[in-house]
VEXTOR-612356 format. One record per residue (C-alpha): residue in three letters; x, y, z. Coordinates in pm, whole numbers, plus 50000, padded with zeros to 5 digits. Layout:
// residues N
ALAXYZ
...
// end
This chain:
// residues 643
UNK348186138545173
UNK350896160145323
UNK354606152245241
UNK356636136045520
UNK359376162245643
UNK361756161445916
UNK361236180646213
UNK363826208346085
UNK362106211645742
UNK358916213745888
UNK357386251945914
UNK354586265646134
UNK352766267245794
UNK353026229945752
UNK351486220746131
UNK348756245446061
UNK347956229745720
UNK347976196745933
UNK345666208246194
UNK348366203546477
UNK347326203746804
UNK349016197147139
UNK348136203747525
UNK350596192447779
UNK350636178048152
UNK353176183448378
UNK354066162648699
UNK356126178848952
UNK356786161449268
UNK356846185849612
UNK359376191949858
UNK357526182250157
UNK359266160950446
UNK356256137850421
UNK354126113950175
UNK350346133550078
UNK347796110050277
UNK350106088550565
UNK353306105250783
UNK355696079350601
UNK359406103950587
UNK360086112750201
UNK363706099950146
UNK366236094849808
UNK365526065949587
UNK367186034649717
UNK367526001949551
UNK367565984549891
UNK364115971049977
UNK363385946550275
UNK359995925150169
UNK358235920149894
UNK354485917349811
UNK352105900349527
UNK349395915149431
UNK346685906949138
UNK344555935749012
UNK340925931748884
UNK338485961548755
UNK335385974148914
UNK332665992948839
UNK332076026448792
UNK329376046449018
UNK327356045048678
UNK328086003048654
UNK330676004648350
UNK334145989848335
UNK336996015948256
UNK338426002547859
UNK342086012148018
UNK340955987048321
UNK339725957348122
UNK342535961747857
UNK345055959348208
UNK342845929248328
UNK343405911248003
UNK347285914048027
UNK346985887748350
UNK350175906048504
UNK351895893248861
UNK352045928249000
UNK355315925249276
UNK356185954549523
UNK359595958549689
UNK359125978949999
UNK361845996550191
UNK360455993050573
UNK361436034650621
UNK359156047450386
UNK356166027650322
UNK353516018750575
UNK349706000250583
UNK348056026950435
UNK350476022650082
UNK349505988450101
UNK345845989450119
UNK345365979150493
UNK344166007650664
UNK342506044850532
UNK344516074150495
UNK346006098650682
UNK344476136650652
UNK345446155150342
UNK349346168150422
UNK348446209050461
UNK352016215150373
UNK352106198550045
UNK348386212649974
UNK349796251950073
UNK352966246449798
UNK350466232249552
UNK347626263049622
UNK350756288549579
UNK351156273149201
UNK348366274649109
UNK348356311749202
UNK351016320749041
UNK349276299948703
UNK346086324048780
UNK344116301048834
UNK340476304248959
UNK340856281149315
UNK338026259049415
UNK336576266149788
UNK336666233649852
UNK338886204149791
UNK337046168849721
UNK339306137749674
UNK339106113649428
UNK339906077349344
UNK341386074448926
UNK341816040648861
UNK345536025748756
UNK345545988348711
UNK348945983748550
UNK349805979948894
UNK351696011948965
UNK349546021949289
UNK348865988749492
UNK345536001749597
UNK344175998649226
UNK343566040649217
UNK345036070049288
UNK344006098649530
UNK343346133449358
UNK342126162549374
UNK341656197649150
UNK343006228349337
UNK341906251549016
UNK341196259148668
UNK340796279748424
UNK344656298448466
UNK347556313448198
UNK351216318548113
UNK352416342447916
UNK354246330247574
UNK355406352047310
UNK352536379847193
UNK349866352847323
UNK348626335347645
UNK348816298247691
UNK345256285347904
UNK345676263948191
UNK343036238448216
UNK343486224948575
UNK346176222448841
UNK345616190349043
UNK347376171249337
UNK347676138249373
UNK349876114449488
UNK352786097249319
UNK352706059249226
UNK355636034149207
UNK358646033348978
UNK358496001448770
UNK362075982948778
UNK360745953348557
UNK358245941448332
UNK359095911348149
UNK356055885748067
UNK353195884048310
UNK355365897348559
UNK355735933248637
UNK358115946148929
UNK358225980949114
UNK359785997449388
UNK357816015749638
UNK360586045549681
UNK358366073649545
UNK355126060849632
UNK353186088349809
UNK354866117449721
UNK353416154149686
UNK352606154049329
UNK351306184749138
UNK349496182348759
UNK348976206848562
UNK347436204448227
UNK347686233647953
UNK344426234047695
UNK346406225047337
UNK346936257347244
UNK350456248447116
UNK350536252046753
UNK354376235146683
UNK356396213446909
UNK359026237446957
UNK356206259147118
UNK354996226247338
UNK358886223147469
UNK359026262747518
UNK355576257247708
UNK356946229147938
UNK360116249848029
UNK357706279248133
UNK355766260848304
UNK359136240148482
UNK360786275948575
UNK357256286348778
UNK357266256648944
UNK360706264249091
UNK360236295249103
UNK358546285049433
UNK361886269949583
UNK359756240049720
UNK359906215849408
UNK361756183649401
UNK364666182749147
UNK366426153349007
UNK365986120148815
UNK361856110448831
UNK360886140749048
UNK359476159548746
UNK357866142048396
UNK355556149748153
UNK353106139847955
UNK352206157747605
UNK349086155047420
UNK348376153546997
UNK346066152446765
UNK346106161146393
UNK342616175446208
UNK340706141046150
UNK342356122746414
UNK342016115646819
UNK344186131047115
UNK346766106247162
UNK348736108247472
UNK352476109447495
UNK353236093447842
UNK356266101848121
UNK358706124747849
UNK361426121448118
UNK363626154147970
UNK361996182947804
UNK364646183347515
UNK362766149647379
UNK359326164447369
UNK359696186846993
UNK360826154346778
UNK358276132846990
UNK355366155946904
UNK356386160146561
UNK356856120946484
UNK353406116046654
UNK351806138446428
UNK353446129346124
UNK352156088946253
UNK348486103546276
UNK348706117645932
UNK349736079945811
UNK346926065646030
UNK344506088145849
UNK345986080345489
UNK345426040545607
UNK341976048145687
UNK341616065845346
UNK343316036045154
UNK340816011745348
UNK338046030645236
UNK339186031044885
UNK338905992144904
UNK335825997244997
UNK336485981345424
UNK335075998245716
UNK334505990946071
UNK330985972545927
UNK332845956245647
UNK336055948345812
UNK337015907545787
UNK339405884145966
UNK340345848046022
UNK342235825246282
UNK343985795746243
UNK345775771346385
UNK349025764246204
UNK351135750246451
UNK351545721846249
UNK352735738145937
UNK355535752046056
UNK358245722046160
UNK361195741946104
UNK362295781745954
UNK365545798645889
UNK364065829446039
UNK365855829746340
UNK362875845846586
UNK360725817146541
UNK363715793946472
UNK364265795746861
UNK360675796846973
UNK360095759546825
UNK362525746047054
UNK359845759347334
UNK357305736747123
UNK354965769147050
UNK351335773746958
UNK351555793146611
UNK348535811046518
UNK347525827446207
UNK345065859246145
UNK344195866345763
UNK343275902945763
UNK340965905745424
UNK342145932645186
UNK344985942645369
UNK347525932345106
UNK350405960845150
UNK348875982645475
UNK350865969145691
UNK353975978345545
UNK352916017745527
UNK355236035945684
UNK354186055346019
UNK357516067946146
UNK360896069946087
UNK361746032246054
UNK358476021346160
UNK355686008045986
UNK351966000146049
UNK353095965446136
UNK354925976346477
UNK351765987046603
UNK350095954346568
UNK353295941746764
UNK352985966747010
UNK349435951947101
UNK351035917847124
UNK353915925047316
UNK351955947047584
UNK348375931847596
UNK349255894047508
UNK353035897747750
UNK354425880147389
UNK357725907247452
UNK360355890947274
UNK360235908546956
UNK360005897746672
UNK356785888846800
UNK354765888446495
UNK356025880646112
UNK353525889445794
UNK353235881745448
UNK353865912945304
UNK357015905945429
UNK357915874445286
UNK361635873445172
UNK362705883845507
UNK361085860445721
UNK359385830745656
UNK360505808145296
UNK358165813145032
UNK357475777445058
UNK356525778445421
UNK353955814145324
UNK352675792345037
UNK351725764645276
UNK349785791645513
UNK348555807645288
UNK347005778845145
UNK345465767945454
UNK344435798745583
UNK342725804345210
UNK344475838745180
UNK343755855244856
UNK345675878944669
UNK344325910344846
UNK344575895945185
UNK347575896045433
UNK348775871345670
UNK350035878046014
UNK351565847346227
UNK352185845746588
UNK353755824346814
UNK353875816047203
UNK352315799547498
UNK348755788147408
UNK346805814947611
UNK348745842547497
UNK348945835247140
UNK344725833447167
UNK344915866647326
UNK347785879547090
UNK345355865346766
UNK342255885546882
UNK344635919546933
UNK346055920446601
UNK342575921846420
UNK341175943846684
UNK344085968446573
UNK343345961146205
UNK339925970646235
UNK340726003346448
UNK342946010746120
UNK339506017645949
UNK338676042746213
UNK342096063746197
UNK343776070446493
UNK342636053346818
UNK342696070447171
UNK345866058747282
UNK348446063047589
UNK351746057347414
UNK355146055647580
UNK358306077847485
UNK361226062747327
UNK364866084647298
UNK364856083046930
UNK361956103646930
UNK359366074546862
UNK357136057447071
UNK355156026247141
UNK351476017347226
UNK351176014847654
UNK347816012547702
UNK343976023047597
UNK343396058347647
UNK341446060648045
UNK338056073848009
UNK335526090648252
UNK334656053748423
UNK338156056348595
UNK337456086448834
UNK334986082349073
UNK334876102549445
UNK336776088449759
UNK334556078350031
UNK337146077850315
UNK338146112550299
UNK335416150050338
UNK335336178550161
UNK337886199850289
UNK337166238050309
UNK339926267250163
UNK338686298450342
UNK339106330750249
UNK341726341550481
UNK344166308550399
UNK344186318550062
UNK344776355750137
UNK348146344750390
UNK349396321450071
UNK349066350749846
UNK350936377450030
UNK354236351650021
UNK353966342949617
UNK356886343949485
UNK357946366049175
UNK357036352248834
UNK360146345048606
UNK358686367748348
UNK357966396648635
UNK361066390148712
UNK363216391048373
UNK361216419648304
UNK362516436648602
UNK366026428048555
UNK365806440048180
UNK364976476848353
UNK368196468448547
UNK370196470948188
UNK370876434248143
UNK371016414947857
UNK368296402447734
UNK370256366947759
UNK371666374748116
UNK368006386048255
UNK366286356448133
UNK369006331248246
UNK368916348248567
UNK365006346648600
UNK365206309548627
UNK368536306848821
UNK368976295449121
UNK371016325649208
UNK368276349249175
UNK367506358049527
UNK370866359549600
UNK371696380849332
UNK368996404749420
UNK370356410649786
UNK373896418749657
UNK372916442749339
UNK370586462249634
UNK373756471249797
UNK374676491849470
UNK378456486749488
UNK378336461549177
UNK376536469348852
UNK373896440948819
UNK375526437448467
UNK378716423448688
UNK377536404848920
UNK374896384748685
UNK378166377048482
UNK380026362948804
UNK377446343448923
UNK376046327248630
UNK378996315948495
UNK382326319948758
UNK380436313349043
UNK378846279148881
UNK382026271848741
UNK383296272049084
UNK380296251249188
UNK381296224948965
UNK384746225948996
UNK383916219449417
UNK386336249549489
UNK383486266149724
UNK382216239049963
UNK380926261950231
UNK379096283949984
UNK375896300150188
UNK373716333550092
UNK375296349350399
UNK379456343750370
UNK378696354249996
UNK376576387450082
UNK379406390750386
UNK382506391450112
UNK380706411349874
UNK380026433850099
UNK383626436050276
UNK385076438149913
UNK382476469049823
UNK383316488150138
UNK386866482750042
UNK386016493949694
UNK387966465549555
UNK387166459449146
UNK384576432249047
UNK387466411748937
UNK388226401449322
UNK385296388449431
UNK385676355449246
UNK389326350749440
UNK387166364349782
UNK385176339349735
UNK387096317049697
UNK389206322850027
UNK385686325550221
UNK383586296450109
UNK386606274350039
UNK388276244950235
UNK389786273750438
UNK386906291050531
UNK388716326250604
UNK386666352850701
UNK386076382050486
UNK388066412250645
UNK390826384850680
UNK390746373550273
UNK390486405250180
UNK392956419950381
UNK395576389850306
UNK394886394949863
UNK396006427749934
UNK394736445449596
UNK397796469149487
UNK395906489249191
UNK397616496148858
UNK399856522248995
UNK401776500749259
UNK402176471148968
UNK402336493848642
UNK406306490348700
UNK405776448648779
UNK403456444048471
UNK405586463048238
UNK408736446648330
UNK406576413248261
UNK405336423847980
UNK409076428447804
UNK410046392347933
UNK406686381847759
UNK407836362347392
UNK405626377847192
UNK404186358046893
UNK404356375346522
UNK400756383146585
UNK398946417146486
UNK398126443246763
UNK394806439746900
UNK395576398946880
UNK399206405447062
UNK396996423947331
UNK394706398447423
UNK397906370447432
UNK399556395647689
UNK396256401247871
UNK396336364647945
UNK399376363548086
UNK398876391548291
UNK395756386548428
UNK396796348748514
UNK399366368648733
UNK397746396948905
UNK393946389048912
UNK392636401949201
UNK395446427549262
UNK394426451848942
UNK391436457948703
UNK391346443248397
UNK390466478548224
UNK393326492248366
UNK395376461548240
UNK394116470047957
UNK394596509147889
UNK398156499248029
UNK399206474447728
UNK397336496547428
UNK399786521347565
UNK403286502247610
UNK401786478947267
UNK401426517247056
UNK404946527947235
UNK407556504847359
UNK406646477147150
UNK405616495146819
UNK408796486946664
UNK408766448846757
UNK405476446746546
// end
């Protein structure tokens, strides 16, 4: 058994002893002006909608005649699946009513270009596909995809990272609601350009699966034709531990969250595994495994314990499951303030809709729930022995008989280990059962769409306009002499094409103009002092203030006067700061610098205070260095005997 840690205790030693593994995928919508299969516009989210529609989803069969598990778990949930649809951006072939459109070559050209630059090997031809989704997040039951390559790397550290596949697909709905049998989404991103691409796990920690997803996030936009924002980018991470099962993380909305999520996950497939262990100890396995329902609405009239204390005013059903030699598992801890128990509730609350939690109580539990008269009384009638443990739930009668066959279906997969699960993100770094892992029953090949051919020569015109790879390119600005913080930030930045046009015209060291523009120049951004900021009035006032030969520490006041509310043009802003040097001010900036009160500071302290000052004065009109040189002299002469 391997100690619990926290994630900052835990060392790359420890995962490997573990057997850590974990693959990521990454959706990233595309910037096209229209949906993948119908000419519907692609607009900003909007909470306005003008109709809505009800839909009930039901599984079908496989070309080999088998039910997906994800599909039949989904079908067992009973859920009122309700669309809002805006009237701009959804049409009838979102809805169901009529076939799609061709394939959208734009967003198929962005998505070949990725998977490119992933080196991929592309397929000739692409074939669509139809992966089932009955939680109701595509109305037509499945969504279309399609693979575009496989078999591709990144470069991390001293070691590749594989890429499995690179697919595109279209996005599904974004779910506003879900409470009961009712689940409600918008129809705002439905559609969309979306691009997956799934690593192999070759991740050994999760700080290297949150380094991964940032490589992989900088390629992506390293394209320019990306959506950014809230939704336009998620991903999913997958883990698995030596012993147990990949278990999918689903929709990590900020890469930040993905280390403590992986590490929790692993850490709750390690407790899974010690469960298993315990049960077999006792001597129950799948074949073994016993459990009992009953009835025991009657039992309970009345509780202190506030959860079911208001559900009896809604005249319940209570039902009872007596899991046989279970006595203590279900208080094992799994994660941090978690225990086995919550993912029992989990199954309730998604598969039997019972979502007001508390939605289960146990009797390994017993002073904090349910009297020990009232347990006594179950327990009693239920015939629960010492060994055994008791879970009660409560609810409408067709949901507590589905809730009653979920709990012992997850106490028997606790003699197996770790199921295959799809389990949703929460911020604390936990997360929550969503769903059955899908199997290979849930893909099967579209029938309305052919084979579409990628010929030689359309692949040869997309690769002679790739873009630069960030790590091409921070190796390239590291032979410019920047940092190795600068070149990296400046790999990834917006900026970068603009800061490669303006350190070709030489009059700038890149080492200056990387410092203005990643952090003056975004400060300005922020700060909305440059409205009318465009690659062209930039590269015009950099290039007015170099053929000037005006110091680096004008261009930030240029433009400023250029891309600003006023708008001046170049010539004219530089012309009106009228930069004096240090000879025409030395006189000014001395005479300031005696009218200065000067704090009982030392020296090189007393010279940064008056650079301040200065500077605040005359930036723009004088170097800094030559500020500089100035007040080591007058600070060593002059003002010697004031210090």
């Amino acid at each position: 058994m391997i100690e619990r840690k926290r994630i900052e205790d835990t060392t790359p030693d420890d995962y490997a002893a573990m057997g850590f593994r974990s693959g990521l995928e990454i959706h990233q919508q595309l910037d096209t002006a229209k949906k993948l299969f119908c000419r519907c516009p692609v607009e900003p989210y909007t909470e306005e909608f003008h109709a809505e529609i009800l839909r009930h989803m039901r599984p079908t069969l496989s070309e080999l005649g088998e039910y997906d598990g994800t599909a039949l778990m989904e079908f067992k949930t009973k859920k009122e699946i309700i669309y809002q649809i805006h009237q701009d951006t959804v049409c009838t072939y979102e809805m169901d009513d009529t076939p799609p459109f061709e394939l959208n070559e734009e967003a198929l050209d962005i998505a070949l270009e990725i998977t490119m630059l992933l080196s991929c090997n592309l397929v000739s031809e692409v074939h669509i596909a139809r992966k089932q989704y009955l939680d109701g997040s595509i109305p037509t039951g499945f969504q279309r995809t399609t693979i575009l390559g496989v078999d591709g790397w990144i470069p991390y550290r001293d070691r590749r990272i594989g890429i499995k596949q690179l697919g595109l697909e279209e996005d599904a709905c974004r779910e506003v609601s879900d409470v009961g049998h009712m689940r409600t989404y918008r129809t705002g991103r439905l559609g969309i350009p979306l691009i997956e691409t799934v690593t192999y796990p070759d991740m050994r920690t999760p700080e290297e699966v949150g380094d991964v997803a940032q490589i992989i996030r900088w390629l992506t936009r390293a394209t320019g034709k990306v959506r950014r924002g809230i939704g336009a980018a998620r991903q999913d991470v997958n883990v698995s531990v030596e012993g147990g099962r990949r278990v999918e993380i689903k929709g990590v909305s900020r890469i930040p969250l993905i280390p403590l999520l992986v590490h929790n996950e692993a850490f709750r497939q390690l407790a899974l595994l010690d469960i298993k262990s315990e049960l077999e100890r006792r001597k129950i396995t799948q074949s073994t495994f016993k459990s009992d329902k009953y009835d025991v609405t009657g039992i309970i009239k009345e509780t202190q314990y506030d959860p079911l204390a208001r559900a009896l005013d809604k005249q319940p059903q209570i039902r009872a499951v007596v899991l046989r030699g279970f006595k203590g598992i279900l208080k094992t801890r799994t994660q941090p303030e978690t225990t086995f128990a919550k993912e029992i509730s989990d199954r309730v609350r998604v598969i039997a809709c019972l979502d007001i939690c508390p939605n289960i109580a146990h009797s390994d539990m017993e002073g904090e729930t349910l009297s020990s008269t009232t347990w006594s009384k179950i327990k009693k009638h239920t015939r629960t022995g010492d060994n055994d443990t008791v879970v009660i739930v409560w609810g409408e009668g067709r949901d507590v008989e589905t809730a009653s066959e979920e709990i012992a279906i997850r106490a028997k997969e606790a003699t197996d280990g770790v199921p295959n699960e799809t389990r949703q993100a929460f911020p604390d770094g936990t997360n929550g059962f969503e769903r059955i892992l899908p199997g290979p029953d849930r893909m099967y090949p579209d029938t309305d769409l052919p084979p579409l051919a990628i010929t030689e020569e359309h692949m040869e015109q997309i690769r002679s306009r790739l873009p630069e790879t960030p790590w091409d390119r921070e190796e390239r600005y590291l032979e410019m002499g920047l940092s190795p913080t600068a070149a990296h930030l400046m790999s990834t930045a917006d900026e970068k094409d603009l800061f490669d046009k303006a350190a070709a015209g030489g009059t700038y060291t890149p080492q200056q103009l990387a410092s203005f523009m990643l952090n003056k120049l975004r400060w300005m951004k922020r700060a909305g002092t440059v409205p009318n900021l465009d690659d062209d009035t930039f590269m015009a006032t950099v290039n007015e203030a170099g053929k000037r030969k005006l110091p680096a520490e004008t261009i930030p006041l240029l433009i400023e006067m250029t891309c600003g509310n006023l708008k001046n043009e170049a010539s004219q802003a530089a012309e009106d700061l009228g930069f004096s040097g240090i000879t025409a001010l030395k006189g000014d900036i001395t005479s300031m610098v005696r009218r200065i009160e000067r704090p009982p500071i030392e020296a090189e302290k007393l010279k940064h205070y008056l650079m301040g000052k200065i500077m605040k004065r005359y930036r723009g009109k004088v170097e800094g260095r030559d500020v500089s040189e100035l007040l080591e002299n007058l600070i060593a002469g002059e003002l010697s005997s004031a210090l």
